[in-house]
C-alpha positions as CSV (number, residue, x, y, z in Angstrom):
1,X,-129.0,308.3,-238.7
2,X,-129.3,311.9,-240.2
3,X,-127.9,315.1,-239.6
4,X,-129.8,317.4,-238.5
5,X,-129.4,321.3,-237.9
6,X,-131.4,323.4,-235.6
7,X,-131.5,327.0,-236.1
8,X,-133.3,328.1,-232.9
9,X,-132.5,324.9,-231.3
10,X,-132.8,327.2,-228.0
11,X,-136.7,328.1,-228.0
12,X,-139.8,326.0,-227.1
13,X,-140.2,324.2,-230.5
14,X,-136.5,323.9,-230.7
15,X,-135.8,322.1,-227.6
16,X,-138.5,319.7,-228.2
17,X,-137.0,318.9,-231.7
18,X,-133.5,318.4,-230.1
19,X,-135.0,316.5,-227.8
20,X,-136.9,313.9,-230.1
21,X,-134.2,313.8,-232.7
22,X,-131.5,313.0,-230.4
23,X,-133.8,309.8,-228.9
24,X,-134.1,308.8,-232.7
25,X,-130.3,308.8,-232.7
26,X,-130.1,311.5,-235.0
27,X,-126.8,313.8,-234.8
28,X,-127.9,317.1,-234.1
29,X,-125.9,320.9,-234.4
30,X,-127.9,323.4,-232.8
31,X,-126.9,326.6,-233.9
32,X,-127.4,330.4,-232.1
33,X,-125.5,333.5,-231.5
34,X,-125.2,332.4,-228.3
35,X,-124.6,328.7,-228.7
36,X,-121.2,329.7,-226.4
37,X,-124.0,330.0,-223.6
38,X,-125.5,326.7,-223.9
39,X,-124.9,323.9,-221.5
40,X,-123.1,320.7,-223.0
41,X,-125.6,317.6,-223.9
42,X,-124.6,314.8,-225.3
43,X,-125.6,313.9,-228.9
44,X,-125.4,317.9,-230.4
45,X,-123.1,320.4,-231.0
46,X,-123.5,323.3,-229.9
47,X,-122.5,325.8,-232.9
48,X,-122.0,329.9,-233.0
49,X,-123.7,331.5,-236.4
50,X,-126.2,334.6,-237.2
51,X,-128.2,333.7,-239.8
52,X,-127.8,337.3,-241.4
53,X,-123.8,336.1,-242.3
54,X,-124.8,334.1,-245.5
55,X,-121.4,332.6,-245.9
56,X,-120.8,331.7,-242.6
57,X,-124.1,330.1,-241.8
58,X,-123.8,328.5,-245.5
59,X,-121.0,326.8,-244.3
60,X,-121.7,325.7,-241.1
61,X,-125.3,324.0,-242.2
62,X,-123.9,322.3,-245.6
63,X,-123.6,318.6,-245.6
64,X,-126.6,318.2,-242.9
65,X,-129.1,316.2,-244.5
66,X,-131.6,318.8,-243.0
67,X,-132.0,321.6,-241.4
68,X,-134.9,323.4,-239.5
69,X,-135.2,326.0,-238.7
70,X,-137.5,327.8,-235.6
71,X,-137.3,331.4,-235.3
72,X,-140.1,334.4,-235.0
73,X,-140.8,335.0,-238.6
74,X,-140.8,338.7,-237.8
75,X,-137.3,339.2,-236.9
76,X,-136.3,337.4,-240.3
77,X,-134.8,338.5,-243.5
78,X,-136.3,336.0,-245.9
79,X,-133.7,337.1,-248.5
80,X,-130.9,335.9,-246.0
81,X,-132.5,333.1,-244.8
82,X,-133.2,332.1,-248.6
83,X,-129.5,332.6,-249.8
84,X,-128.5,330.5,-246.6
85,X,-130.5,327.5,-248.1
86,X,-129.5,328.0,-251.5
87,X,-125.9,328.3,-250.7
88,X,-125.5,325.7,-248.4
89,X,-127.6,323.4,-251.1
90,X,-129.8,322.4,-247.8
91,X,-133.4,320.8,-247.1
92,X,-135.5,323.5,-245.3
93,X,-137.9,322.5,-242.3
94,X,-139.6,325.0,-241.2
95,X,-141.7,325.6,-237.9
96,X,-144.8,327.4,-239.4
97,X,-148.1,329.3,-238.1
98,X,-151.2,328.0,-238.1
99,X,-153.0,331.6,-239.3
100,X,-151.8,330.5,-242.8
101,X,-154.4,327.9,-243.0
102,X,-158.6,328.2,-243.9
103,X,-161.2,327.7,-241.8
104,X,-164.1,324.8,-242.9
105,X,-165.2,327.5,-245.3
106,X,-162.0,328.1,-247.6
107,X,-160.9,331.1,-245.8
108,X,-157.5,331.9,-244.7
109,X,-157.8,332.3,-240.4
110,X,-155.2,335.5,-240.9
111,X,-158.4,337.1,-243.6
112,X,-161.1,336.2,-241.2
113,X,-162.6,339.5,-239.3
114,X,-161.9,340.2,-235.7
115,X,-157.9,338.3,-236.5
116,X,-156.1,339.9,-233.6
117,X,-153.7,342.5,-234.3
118,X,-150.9,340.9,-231.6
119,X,-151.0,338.2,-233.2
120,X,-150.5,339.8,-236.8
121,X,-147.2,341.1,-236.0
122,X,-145.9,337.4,-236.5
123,X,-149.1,336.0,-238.5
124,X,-148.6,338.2,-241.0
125,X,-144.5,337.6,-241.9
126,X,-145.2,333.6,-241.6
127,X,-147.6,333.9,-244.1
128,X,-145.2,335.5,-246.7
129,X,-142.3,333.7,-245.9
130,X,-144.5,330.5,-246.6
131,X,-146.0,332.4,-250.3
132,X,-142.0,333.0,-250.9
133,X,-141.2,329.4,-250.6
134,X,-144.2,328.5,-252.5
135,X,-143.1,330.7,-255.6
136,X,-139.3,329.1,-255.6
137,X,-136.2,329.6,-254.5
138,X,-134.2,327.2,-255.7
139,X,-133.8,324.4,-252.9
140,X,-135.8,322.2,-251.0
141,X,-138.5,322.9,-248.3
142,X,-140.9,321.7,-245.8
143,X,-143.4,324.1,-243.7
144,X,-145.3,322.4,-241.3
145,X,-147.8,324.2,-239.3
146,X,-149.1,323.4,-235.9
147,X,-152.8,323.6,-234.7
148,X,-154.2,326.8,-233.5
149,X,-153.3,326.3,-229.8
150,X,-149.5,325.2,-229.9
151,X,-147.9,324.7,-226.4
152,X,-146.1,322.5,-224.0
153,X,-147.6,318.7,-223.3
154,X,-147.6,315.1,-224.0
155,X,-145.4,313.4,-226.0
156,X,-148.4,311.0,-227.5
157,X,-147.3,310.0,-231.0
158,X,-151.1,310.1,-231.8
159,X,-152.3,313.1,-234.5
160,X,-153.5,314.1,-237.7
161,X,-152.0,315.6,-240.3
162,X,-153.4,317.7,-242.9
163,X,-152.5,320.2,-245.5
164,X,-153.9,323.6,-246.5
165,X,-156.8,323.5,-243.6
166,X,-157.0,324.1,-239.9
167,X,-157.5,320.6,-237.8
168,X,-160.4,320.9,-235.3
169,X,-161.0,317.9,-233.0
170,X,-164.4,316.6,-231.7
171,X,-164.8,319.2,-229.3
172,X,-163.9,321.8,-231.6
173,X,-160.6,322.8,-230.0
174,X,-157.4,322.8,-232.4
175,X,-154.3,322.1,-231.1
176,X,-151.4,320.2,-230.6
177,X,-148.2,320.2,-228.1
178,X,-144.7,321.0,-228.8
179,X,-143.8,317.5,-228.1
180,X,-146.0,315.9,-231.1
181,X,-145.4,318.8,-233.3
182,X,-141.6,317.8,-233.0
183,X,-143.0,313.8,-233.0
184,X,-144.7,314.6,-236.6
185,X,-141.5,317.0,-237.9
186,X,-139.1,314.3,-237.3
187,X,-141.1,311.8,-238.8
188,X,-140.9,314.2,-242.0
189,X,-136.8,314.2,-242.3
190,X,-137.4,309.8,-241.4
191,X,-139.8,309.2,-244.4
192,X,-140.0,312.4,-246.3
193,X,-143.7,313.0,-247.8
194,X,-144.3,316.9,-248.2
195,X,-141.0,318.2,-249.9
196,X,-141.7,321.3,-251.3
197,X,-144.9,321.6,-249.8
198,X,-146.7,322.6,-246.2
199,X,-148.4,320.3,-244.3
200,X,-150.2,320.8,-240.8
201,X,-150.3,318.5,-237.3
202,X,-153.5,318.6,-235.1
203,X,-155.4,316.2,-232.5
């Protein structure tokens, strides 16, 4: 059994991680500012932090054998979110984007013309938070990033993974559901393979 912390425990990734670690048997501390909020369920602890209060969240992630964490990118201050991880001497999961990945021919998805601009408001900040871990910061980390189309579905235990490129099935459509994405990231903290690396999950 691990322990496991959630940061974002509350959002559609994040509940789908809860929910798969705790049926692994995993202990689990979900932490959000409004944790106080959160209804009681039995296997995780529910616990109050900001991520922007370094010492604080420092202290309430250190001694979990990982943590992940599953927030908008563009609401982040990487420098926080780094010294938090550095501090608490923690491994770092992280739910990624899939607009950091190339196409079949070598090019980034985010570079490619016609990129929507909506979608650039977060594309853009995951990208450099993923180049920042990439460069060093002095712990541990894991970035996994999903298919292109990344929504609720099956739990199906069947998918691909990949690394630096964008996983297109068959029919050409890439995706993959909440459920396996948390199916493939909990697999990661069970038999670690990409530490200090990102990896991707599509059908």
């Amino acid at each position: 059994m691990s322990k496991i912390a959630i940061l974002g425990a509350t959002g559609n990734a994040g509940q789908r991680l809860v929910t798969e670690a705790l049926s692994r048997g995993h202990s689990v501390t979900g932490l959000s500012r409004h944790a106080d909020a959160q209804a009681p369920r039995d296997g995780v602890t529910w616990v109050k932090a900001d991520i922007n209060d370094v010492d604080d969240t420092a202290a309430k992630i250190a001694g979990h054998d990982a943590v992940i964490l599953s927030m908008p990118f563009k609401d982040l201050t990487f420098d926080n979110v780094f010294a938090v991880a550095k501090k608490a001497g923690v491994w770092l999961l992280v739910v990624g984007g899939a607009a950091s990945l190339k196409n079949d021919e070598g090019v980034v998805l985010l570079d490619t013309p016609g990129f929507p601009d909506f979608i650039k408001v977060e594309a853009a900040p995951a990208r450099d938070f993923l180049n920042q871990l990439k460069a060093g910061q002095g712990f541990e980390w894991t970035f996994l990033s999903p298919a292109m189309f990344f929504g609720p579905g099956e739990r199906t235990g069947t998918f691909r993974l990949g690394t630096e490129t964008l996983l297109t099935a068959a029919d050409g459509k890439s995706s993959i559901s909440y459920e396996d994405f948390a199916v493939a990231l909990i697999d990661e903290i069970e038999t670690p393979k990409h530490k200090n690396q990102r990896f991707t999950v599509g059908y």
